[in-house]
C-alpha positions as CSV (number, residue, x, y, z in Angstrom):
1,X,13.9,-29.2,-28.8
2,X,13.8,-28.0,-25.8
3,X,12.8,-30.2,-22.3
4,X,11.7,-27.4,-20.3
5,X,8.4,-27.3,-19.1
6,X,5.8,-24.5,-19.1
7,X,4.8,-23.5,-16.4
8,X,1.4,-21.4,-15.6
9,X,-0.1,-22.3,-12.3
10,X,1.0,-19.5,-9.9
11,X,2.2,-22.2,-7.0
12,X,3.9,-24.5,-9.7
13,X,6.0,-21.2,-11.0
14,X,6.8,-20.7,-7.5
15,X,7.8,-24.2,-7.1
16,X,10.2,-24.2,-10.0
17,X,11.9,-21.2,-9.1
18,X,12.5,-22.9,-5.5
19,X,13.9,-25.8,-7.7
20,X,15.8,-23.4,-10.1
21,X,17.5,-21.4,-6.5
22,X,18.9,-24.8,-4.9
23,X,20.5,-25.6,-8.6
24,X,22.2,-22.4,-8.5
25,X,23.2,-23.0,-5.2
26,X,25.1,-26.3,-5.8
27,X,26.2,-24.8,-9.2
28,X,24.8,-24.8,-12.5
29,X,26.1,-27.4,-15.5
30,X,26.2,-26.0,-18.8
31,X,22.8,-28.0,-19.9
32,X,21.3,-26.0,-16.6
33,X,22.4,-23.0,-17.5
34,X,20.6,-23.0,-21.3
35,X,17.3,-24.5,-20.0
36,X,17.5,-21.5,-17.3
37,X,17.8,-18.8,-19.8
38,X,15.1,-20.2,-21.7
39,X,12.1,-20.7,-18.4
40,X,13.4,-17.0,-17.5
41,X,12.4,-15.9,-21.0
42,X,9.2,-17.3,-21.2
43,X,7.2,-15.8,-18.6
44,X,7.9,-12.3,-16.5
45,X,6.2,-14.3,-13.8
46,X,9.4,-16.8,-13.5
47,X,11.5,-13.7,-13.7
48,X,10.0,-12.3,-10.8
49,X,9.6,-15.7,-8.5
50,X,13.3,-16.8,-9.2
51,X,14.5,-13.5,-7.6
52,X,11.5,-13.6,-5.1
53,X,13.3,-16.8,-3.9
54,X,16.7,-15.6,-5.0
55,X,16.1,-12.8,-2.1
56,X,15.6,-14.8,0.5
57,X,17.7,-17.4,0.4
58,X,20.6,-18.3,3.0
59,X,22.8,-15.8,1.7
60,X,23.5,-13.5,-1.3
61,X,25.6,-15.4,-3.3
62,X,22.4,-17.1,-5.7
63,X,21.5,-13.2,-6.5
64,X,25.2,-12.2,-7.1
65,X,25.3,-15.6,-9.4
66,X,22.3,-14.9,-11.1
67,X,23.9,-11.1,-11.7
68,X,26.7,-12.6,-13.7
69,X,24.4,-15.0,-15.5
70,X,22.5,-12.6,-16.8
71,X,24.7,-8.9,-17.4
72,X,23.9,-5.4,-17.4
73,X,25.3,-5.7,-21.4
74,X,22.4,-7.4,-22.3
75,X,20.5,-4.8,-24.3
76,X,16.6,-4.1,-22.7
77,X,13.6,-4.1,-24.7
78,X,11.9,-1.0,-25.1
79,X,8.6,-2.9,-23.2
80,X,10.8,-2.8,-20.0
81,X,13.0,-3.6,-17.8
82,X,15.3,-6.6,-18.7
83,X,15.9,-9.2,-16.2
84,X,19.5,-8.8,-16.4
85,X,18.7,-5.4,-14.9
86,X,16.0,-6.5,-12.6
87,X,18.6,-9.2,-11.0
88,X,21.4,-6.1,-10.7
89,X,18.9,-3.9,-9.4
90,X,17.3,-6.2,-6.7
91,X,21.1,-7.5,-6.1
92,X,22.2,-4.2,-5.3
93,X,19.3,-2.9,-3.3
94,X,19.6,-5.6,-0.8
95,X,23.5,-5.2,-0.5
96,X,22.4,-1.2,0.1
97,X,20.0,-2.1,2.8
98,X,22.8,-4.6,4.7
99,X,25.2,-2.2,4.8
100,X,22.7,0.5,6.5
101,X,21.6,-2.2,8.7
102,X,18.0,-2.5,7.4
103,X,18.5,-6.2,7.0
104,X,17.9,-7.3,10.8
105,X,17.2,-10.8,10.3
106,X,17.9,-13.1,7.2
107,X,14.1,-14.0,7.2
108,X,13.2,-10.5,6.3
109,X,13.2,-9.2,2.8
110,X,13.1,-5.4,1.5
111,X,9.2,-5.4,0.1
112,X,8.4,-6.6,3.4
113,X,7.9,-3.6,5.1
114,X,5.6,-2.4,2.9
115,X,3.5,-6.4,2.9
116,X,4.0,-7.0,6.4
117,X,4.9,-10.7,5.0
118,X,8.6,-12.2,6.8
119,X,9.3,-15.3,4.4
120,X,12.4,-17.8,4.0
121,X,13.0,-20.9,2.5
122,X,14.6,-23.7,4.3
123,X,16.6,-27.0,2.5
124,X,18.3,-30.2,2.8
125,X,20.2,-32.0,0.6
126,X,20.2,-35.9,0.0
127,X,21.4,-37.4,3.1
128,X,20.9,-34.0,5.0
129,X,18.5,-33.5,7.9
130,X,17.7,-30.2,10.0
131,X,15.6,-28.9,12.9
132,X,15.2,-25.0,12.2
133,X,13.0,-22.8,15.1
134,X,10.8,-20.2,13.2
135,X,9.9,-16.7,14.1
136,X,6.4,-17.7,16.4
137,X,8.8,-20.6,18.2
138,X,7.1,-23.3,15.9
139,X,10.0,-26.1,15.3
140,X,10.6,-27.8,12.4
141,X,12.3,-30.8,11.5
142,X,13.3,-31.3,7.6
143,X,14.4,-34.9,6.3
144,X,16.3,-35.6,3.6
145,X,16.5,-34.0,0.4
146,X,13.4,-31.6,1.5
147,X,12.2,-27.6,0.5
148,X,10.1,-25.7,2.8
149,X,9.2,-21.7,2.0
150,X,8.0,-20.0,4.7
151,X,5.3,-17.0,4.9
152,X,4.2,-15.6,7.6
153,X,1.8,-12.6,7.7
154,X,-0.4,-10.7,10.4
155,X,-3.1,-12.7,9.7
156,X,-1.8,-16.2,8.7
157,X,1.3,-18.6,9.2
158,X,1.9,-20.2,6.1
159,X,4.4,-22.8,4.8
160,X,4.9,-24.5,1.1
161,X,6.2,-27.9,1.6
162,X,7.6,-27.8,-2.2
163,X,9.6,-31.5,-1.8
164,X,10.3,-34.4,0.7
165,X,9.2,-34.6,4.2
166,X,9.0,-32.5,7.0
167,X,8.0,-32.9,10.9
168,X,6.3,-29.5,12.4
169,X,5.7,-28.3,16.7
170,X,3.4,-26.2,16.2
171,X,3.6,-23.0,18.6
172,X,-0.1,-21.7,19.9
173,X,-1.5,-18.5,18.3
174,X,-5.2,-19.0,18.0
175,X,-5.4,-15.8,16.3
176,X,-3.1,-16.8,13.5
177,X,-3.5,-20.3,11.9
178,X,-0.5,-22.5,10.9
179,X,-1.2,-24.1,7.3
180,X,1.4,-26.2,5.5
181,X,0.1,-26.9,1.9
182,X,2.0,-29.3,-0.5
183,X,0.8,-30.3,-4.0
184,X,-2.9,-29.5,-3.9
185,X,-3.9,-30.3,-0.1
186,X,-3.3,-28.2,2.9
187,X,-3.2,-29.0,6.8
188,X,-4.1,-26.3,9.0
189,X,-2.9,-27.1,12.6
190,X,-5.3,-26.7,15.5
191,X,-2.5,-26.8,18.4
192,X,-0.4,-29.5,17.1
193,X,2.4,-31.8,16.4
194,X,2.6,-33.6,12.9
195,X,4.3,-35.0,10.0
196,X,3.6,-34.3,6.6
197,X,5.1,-36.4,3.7
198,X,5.1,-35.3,-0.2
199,X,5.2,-37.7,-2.8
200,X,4.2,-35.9,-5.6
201,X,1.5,-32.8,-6.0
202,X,-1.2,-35.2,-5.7
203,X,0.7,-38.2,-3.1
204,X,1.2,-37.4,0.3
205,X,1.1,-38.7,4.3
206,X,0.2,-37.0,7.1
207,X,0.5,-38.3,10.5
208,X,-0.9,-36.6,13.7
209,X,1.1,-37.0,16.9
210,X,-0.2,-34.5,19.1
211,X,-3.7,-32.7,18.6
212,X,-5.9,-31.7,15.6
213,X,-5.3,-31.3,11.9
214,X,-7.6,-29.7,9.1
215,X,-6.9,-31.4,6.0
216,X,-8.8,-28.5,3.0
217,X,-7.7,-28.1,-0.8
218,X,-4.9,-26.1,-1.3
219,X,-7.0,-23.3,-3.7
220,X,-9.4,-22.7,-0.3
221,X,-9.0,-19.2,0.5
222,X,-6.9,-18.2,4.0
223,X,-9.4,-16.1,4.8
224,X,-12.4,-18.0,4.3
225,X,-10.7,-20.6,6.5
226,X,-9.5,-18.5,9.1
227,X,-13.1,-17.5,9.5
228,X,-14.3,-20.8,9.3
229,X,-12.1,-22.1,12.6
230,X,-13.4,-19.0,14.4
231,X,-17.0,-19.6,13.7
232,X,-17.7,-23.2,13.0
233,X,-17.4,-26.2,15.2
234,X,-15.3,-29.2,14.8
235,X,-18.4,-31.1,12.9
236,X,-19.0,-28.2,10.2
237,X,-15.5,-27.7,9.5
238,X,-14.4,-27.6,5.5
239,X,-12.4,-30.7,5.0
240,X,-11.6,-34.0,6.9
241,X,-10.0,-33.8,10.3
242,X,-7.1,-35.6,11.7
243,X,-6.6,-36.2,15.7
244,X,-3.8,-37.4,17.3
245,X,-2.3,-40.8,16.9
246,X,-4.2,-40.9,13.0
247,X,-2.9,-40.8,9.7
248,X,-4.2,-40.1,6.3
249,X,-2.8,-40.8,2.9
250,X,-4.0,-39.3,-0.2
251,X,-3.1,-40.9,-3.6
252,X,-4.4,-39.0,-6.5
253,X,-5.3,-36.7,-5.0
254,X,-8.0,-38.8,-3.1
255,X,-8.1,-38.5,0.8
256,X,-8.3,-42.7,1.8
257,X,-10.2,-43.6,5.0
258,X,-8.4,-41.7,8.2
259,X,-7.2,-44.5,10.5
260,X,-5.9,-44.9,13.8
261,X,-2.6,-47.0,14.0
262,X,-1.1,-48.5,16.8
263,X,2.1,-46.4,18.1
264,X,4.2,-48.8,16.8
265,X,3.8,-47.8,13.4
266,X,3.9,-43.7,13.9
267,X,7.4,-44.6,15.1
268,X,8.4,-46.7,12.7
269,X,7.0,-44.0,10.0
270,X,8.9,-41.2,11.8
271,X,12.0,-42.9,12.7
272,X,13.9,-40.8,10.2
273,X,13.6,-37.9,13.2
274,X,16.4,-39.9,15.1
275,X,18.3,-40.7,11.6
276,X,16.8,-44.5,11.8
277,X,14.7,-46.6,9.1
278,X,12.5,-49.2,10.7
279,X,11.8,-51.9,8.3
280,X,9.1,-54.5,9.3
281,X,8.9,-57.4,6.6
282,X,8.3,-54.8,3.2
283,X,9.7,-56.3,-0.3
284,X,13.3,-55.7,-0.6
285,X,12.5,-53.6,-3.8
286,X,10.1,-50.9,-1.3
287,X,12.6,-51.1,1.2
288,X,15.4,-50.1,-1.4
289,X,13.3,-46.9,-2.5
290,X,13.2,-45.7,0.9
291,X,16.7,-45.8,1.3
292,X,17.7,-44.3,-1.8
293,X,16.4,-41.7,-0.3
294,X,19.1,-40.7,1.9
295,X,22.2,-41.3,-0.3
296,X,22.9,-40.7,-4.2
297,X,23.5,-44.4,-4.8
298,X,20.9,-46.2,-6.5
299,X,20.1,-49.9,-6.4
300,X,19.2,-52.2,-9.4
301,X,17.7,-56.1,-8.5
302,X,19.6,-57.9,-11.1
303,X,17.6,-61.0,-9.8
304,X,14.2,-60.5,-9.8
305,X,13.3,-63.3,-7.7
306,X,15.1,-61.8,-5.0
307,X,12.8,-58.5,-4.7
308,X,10.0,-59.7,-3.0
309,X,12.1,-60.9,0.0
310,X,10.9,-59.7,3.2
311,X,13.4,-57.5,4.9
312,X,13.0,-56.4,8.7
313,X,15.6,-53.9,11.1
314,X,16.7,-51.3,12.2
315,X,19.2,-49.4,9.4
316,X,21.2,-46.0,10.2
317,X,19.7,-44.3,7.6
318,X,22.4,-43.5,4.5
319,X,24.5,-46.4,6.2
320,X,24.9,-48.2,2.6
321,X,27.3,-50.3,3.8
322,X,25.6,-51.8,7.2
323,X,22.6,-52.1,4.8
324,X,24.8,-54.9,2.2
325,X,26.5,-56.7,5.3
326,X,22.5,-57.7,6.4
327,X,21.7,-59.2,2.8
328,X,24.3,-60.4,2.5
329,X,24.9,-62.1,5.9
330,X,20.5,-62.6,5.5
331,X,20.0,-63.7,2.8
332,X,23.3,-64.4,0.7
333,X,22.7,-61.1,-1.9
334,X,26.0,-60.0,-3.3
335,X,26.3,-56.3,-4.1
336,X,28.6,-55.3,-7.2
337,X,29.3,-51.2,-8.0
338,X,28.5,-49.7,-11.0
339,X,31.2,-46.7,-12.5
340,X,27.8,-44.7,-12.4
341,X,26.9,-44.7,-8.7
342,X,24.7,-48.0,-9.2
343,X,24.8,-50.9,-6.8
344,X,23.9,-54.3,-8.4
345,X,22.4,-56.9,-5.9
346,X,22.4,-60.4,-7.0
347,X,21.6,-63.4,-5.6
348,X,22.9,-66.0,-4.0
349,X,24.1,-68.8,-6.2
């Protein structure tokens, strides 16, 4: 049986095919491979999105991959085009258009003349951060093992946060709002600098350094809200607003109480910007989770008494080794490797 899932929503296709790109940029197992064939066969709609994203990508080597996945000898149905021949086709349009020097920028795509929309997707891998300047001069700053896609149109500035965590300085165009939207929430900047975290479609943070942000549901129309900043004031605004030095954390999709929190905390939450994690007394077991963020090793508390212990520091973060030197010089844990990239912490005897 097969573990793929269905997809229908039009932003999860989108998210999948994101997901589906960055495998077949690291390489595809044989596993991979099979459960590729079979989402691209369900739906035309993933057919389309995985080259969508396939096009815009760093480079062309995910479209030339995904022509020899699929090949021309694959016989079309009569219904229409195959997607064999839709990936040679779109492959060989955009080679076409780079060697007439069409292709001016690697954030430009060949429909977009005709949409007016310049898009790109942006990535880090685990352990990996960046800081990438975007076409308006807006700056962002993507932590580990993060997906943005970028939109940008006439009217609007939009950006998918599809995984991870990702800091955003927000350049000033009043005429053209800047909206990140991850899971089913968006933030609309008003002149801003801020941090958004995703957890899951429903799970995220957002912390305000600098300025205003609008948090609406993701469905909201563009339009209706770019209307809706031009015409209403702060107080009659759609959604719950965010001013500097606040932070909001939705769970379930449930906005919690906005709060203001001491500057302390807003840098300990975005320490990760100068490649630190701040830990200030959390269970050994949270702190863990955090850093497994930033490397491929996982932990497992053989102990369980020991994973309540209060751990506090400043850790490099992916620094696996400083990490085990503090518990064990701390608190007397031993750490024992695994043949399956699995650290074992036990305690002291």
């Amino acid at each position: 049986m097969s573990n793929v899932s269905h997809i229908s929503n039009k932003h999860d296709i989108q998210e999948q095919a994101c997901l589906w790109v960055s495998k077949l940029d690291r390489g595809l197992s044989t596993t991979e491979l099979s459960q590729l064939t079979v989402w691209c066969n369900e739906n035309k709609a993933h057919h389309t999105a995985l080259l969508d994203m396939a096009a815009h990508w760093d480079d062309f080597s995910v479209l030339n991959e995904l022509s020899a996945l699929f090949p021309l000898e694959v016989t079309p149905k009569k219904s229409g085009m195959s997607f064999a021949a839709f990936a040679m086709v779109a492959s060989f349009a955009l080679v076409s258009l780079v060697g007439t020097n069409l292709l001016v920028s690697n954030s430009w795509r060949p429909w977009d003349i005709f949409t007016g929309v310049q898009s790109k997707s942006f990535i880090t891998r685990i352990g990996q951060q960046t800081s990438v300047t975007l076409s308006d001069g807006s700056i962002v700053q993507l932590n580990t093992n993060s997906m943005i896609y970028v939109a940008y149109t006439p009217q609007h500035r939009q950006i998918t946060l599809v995984r991870g965590e990702a800091s955003f300085d927000v350049a000033k165009d009043k005429n053209r709002p800047f909206t990140v939207t991850a899971g089913e929430q968006s933030f609309t900047a008003l002149g801003t600098v801020f941090n958004v975290q995703k957890n899951d479609n429903q799970a995220m943070e957002l912390v305000v350094t600098e300025g205003r942000v609008l948090i609406t549901q993701a469905s909201a129309s563009l339009q209706q809200l770019n209307n809706s900043l031009s015409e209403l004031s702060d107080e009659q605004l759609p959604g719950i607003l965010v001013t500097s030095g606040e932070k909001a954390v939705i769970e379930k999709n449930i906005n919690r109480p906005v709060r203001k929190v001491p500057l302390e905390q807003i840098q300990r939450d975005l320490a990760w910007q100068q490649g630190m994690l701040i830990f200030e007394g959390e269970p050994l077991s949270q702190a863990l989770i955090e850093v497994e963020r930033y490397t491929a090793i996982k932990f497992e508390i053989v102990d369980p008494q020991i994973a309540n212990l209060k751990v506090a520091g400043y850790f490099k973060a992916g620094d696996i080794d400083g990490l085990l030197a503090s518990l064990n010089s701390n608190f007397g844990i031993t750490a024992n490797n695994s043949d399956d990239n699995v650290i074992m912490l036990t305690a002291a005897r």
